[in-house]
C-alpha positions as CSV (number, residue, x, y, z in Angstrom):
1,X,115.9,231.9,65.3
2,X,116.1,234.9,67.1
3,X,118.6,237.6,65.7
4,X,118.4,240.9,66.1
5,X,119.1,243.1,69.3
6,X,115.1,244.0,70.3
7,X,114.0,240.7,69.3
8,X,116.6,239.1,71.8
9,X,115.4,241.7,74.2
10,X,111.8,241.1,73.9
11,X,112.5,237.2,74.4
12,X,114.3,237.5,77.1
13,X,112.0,239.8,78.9
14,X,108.8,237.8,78.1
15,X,110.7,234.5,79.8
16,X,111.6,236.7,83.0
17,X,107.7,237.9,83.0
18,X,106.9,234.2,82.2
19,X,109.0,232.8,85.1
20,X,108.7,234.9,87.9
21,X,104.4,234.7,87.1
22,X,104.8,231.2,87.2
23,X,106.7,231.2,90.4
24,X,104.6,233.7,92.1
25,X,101.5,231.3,91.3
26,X,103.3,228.3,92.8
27,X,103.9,229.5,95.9
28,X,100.6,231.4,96.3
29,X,98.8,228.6,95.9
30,X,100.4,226.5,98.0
31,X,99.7,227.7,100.7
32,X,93.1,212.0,139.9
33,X,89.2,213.8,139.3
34,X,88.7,212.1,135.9
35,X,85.7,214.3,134.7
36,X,83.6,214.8,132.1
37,X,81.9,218.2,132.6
38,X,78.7,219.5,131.1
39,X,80.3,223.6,130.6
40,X,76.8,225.4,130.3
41,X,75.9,224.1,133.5
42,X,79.0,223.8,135.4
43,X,78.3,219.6,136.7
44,X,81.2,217.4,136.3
45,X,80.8,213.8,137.1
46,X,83.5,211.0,137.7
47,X,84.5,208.9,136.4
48,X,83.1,209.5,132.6
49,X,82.9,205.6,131.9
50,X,84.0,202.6,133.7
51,X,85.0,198.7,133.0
52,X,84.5,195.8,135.0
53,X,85.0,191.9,134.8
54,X,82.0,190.2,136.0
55,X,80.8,187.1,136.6
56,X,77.2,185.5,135.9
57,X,74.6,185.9,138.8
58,X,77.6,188.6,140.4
59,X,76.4,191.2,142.2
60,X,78.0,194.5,141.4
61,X,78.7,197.6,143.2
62,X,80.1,200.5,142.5
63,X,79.7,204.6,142.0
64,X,79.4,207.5,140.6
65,X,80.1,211.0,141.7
66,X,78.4,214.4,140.7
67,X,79.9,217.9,141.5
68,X,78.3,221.4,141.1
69,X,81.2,223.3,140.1
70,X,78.9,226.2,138.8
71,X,77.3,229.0,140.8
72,X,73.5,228.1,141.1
73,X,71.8,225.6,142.6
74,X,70.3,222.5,140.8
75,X,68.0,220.0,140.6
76,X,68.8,216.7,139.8
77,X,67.7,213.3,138.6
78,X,69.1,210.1,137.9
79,X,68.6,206.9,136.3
80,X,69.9,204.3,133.9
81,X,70.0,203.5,130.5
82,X,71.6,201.3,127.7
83,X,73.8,202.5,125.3
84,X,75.5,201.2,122.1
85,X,77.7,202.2,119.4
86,X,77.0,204.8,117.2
87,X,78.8,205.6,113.7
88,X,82.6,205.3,113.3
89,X,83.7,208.1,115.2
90,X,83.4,206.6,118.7
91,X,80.2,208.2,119.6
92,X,77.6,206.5,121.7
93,X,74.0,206.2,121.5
94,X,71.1,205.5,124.5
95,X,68.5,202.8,123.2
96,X,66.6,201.2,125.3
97,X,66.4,197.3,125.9
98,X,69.2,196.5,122.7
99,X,71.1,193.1,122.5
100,X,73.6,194.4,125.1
101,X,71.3,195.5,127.7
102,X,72.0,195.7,131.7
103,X,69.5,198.7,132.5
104,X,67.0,196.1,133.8
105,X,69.3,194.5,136.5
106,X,70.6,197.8,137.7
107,X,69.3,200.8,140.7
108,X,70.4,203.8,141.8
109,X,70.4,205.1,145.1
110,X,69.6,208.1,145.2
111,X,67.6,208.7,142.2
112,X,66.9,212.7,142.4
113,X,69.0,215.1,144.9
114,X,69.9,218.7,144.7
115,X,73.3,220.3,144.8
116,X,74.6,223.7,146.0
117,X,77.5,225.1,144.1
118,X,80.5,223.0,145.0
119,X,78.1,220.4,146.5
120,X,79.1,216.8,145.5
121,X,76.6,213.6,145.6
122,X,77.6,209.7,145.7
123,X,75.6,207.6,143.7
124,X,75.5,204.0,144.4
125,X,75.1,201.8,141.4
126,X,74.2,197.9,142.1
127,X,74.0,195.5,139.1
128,X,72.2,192.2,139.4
129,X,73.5,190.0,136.9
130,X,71.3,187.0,136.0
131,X,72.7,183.4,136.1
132,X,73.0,182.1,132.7
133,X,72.5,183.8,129.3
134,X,74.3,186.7,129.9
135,X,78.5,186.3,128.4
136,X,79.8,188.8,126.3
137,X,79.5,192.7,127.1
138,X,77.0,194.7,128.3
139,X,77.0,198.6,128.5
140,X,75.0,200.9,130.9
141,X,74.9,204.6,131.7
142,X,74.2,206.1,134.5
143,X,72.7,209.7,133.2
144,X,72.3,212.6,135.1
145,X,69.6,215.5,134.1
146,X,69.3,218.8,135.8
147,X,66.9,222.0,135.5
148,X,67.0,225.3,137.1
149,X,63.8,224.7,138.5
150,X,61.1,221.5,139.2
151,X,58.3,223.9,140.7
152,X,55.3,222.1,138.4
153,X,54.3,223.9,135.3
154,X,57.3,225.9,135.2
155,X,59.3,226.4,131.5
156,X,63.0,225.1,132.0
157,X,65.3,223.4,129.9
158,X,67.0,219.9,131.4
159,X,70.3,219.1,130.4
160,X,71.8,215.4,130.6
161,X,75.4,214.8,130.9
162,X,76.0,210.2,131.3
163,X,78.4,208.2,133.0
164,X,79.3,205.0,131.2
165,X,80.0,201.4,132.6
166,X,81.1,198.7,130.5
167,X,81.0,194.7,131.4
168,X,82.3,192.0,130.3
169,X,80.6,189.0,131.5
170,X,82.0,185.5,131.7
171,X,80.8,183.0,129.7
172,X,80.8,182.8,126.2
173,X,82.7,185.4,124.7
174,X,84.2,185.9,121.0
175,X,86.3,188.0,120.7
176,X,86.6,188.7,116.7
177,X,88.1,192.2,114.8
178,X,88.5,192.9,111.7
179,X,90.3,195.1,109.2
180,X,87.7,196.8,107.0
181,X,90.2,198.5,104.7
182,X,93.5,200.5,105.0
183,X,93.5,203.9,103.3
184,X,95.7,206.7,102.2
185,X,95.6,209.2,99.7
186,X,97.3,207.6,96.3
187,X,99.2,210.9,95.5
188,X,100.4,213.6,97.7
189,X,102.4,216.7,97.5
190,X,103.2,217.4,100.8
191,X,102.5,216.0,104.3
192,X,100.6,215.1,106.5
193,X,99.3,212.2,105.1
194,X,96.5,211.0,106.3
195,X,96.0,207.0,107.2
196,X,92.6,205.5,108.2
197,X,92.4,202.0,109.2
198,X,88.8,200.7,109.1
199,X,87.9,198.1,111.5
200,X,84.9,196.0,112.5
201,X,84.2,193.8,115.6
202,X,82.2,191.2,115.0
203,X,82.3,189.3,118.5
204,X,80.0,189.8,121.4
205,X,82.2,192.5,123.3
206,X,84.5,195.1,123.3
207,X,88.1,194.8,122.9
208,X,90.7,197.0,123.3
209,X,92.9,197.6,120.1
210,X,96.6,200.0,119.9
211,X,98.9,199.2,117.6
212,X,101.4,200.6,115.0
213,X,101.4,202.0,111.9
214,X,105.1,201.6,110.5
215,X,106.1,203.7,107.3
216,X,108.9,202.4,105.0
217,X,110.3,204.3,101.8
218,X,111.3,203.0,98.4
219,X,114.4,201.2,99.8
220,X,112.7,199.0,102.6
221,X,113.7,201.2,105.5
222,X,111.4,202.1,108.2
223,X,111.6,205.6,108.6
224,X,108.7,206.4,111.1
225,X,106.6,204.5,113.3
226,X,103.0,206.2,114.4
227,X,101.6,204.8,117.5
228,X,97.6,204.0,117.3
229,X,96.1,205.0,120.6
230,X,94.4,202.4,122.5
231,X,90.5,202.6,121.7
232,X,87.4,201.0,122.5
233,X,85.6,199.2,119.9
234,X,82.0,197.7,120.3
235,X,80.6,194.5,119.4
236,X,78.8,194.7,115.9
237,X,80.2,198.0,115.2
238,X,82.9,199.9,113.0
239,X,85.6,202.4,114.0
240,X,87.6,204.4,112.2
241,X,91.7,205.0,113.6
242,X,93.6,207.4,112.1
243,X,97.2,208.4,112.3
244,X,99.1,211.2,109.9
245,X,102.6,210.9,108.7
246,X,104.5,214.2,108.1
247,X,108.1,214.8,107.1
248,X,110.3,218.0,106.3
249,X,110.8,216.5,102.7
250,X,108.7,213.6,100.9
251,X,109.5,212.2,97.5
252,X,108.6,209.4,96.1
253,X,106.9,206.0,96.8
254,X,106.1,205.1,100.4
255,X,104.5,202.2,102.2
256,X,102.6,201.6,105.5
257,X,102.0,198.6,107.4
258,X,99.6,199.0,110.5
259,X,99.4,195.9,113.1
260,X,96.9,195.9,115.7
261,X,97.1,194.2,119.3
262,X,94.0,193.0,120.8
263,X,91.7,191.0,123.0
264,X,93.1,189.4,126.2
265,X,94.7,186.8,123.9
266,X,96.4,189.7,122.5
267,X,95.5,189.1,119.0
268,X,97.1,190.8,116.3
269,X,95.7,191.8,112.2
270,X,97.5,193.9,110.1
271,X,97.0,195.5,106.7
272,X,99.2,197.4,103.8
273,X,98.7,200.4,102.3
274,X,101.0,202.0,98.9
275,X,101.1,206.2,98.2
276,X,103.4,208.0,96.9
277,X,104.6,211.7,97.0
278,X,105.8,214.5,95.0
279,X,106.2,218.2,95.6
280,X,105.0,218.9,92.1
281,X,104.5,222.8,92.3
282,X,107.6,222.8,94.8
283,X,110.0,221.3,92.2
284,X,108.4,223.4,89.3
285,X,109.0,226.0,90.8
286,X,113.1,225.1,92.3
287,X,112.9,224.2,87.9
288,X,112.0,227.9,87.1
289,X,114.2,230.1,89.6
290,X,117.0,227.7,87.6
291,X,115.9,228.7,84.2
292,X,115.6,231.9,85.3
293,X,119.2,232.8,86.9
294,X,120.2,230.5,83.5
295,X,118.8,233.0,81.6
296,X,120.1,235.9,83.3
297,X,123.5,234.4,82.4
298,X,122.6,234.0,79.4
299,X,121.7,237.3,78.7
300,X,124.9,238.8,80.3
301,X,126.7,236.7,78.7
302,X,125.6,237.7,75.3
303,X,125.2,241.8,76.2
304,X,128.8,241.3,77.3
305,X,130.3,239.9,74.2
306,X,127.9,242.3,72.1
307,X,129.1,245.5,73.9
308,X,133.1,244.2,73.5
């Protein structure tokens, strides 16, 4: 027990040194021309990717528009290749002749052109489609390459920038997503929280998923609902969608419930997904400004009553 005056002094300032440390520590550490334009070259072309119902043995038309918005001249080429999904990110990938092909029934007219600055060129795309054999999706690009100069055996750098077109053929078509897994981080302090949904498609072409992610708290009340964007996923590959939660003040347990729409049946899967959160170094340190003005009272209190 503590008992004389410089002991009770010492005490008392070792807990204000103690406290305002601690709370210093807290908080320090706490802390209508869709384009797609290639910048270093100044091309935009438009649209950046297209989708079309088709039919077997349908012959399909369409274009594709390329614009110099940059200062130089260029050379250009054209031509076609296939593309496919690539990682979970919705990146893309050219392959050439994969289960989803179309580059083989498809021409371009014209195939290499030049363009002043502020020069646009049409480019007419015309897909063949074959009679049978051919339901599901099948995905294209129409991919543009320029260099500063085509004089032969002259050095220069060509640059690509692609214009994507996606069909879905009649026929047989399954139309099959899955969730892979739901995920959020088990224990928080503070927001956002991040949550992934993981999905696969395992049909034989895209579909077009949006949906909801609806958060509830301990009580069963919905207290936010995060909308999922529509997105493009690819037959045989994965996607991750990710929407955050965020909140002035989070405490305790939490639970989301995503439901995705999609397909032309308008399919729905859902999935669940616990975390919980607590402002740990937040309420430590509301804790120690409370000890600390109780022990300033304390203090006082005493040095009043010693001094009477």
């Amino acid at each position: 027990m503590i008992t004389t005056p410089f002991a009770k002094k010492t005490f008392f300032t070792f807990m204000i040194l103690l406290l305002v440390t601690t709370i210093v520590f807290i908080f320090f550490t706490a802390s209508n021309f869709a384009q797609t334009a290639l910048s270093s070259q100044g091309i935009e072309i438009s649209p950046p990717s297209a989708e079309f119902d088709v039919n077997p043995g349908e012959v399909k038309d369409f274009e594709v528009k390329v614009r110099n918005t940059g200062n130089d001249l260029y050379y250009m080429t054209a031509r076609v290749e296939d593309f496919t999904a690539s990682g979970e990110d919705g990146q893309v990938a050219l392959v050439e002749k994969g289960p989803y092909a179309i580059s083989s029934w498809t021409t371009l007219t014209p195939v290499s052109f030049t363009l002043e600055p502020g020069q646009s060129q049409t480019v007419k795309v015309r897909s063949s489609l074959p009679n049978q054999n051919v339901g599901g999706g099948r995905y294209g690009a129409v991919v543009f390459a320029v260099a500063n100069d085509p004089t032969p055996n002259t050095a220069s750098v060509a640059q690509e920038i692609a214009s994507l077109f996606l069909f879905r053929v009649a026929g047989p078509v399954e139309e099959n997503l899955t969730i892979l897994n739901f995920k959020a981080p088990q224990f928080a302090e503070f927001g956002p929280i991040p949550l992934q949904l993981s999905v696969s498609n395992n049909g034989n072409v895209h579909v077009k998923a949006a949906g909801l992610v609806s958060v509830s708290n301990i009580l069963g009340k919905k207290i936010s609902d995060l909308v999922i964007a529509p997105t493009n996923i690819f037959p045989q590959a994965k996607r991750v969608l990710e929407v955050s939660f965020n909140q002035n003040f989070m405490i305790g347990p939490y639970q989301a419930r995503a439901i995705l729409f999609y397909g032309n049946d308008n399919n729905t899967i859902e999935a669940f997904v616990p975390f919980f959160v607590f402002p740990v170094r937040f309420v430590a340190a509301i804790i120690g400004f409370i000890l600390l003005i109780y022990v300033i009272i304390k203090y006082a209190k005493r040095k009043s009553q010693h001094q009477k």
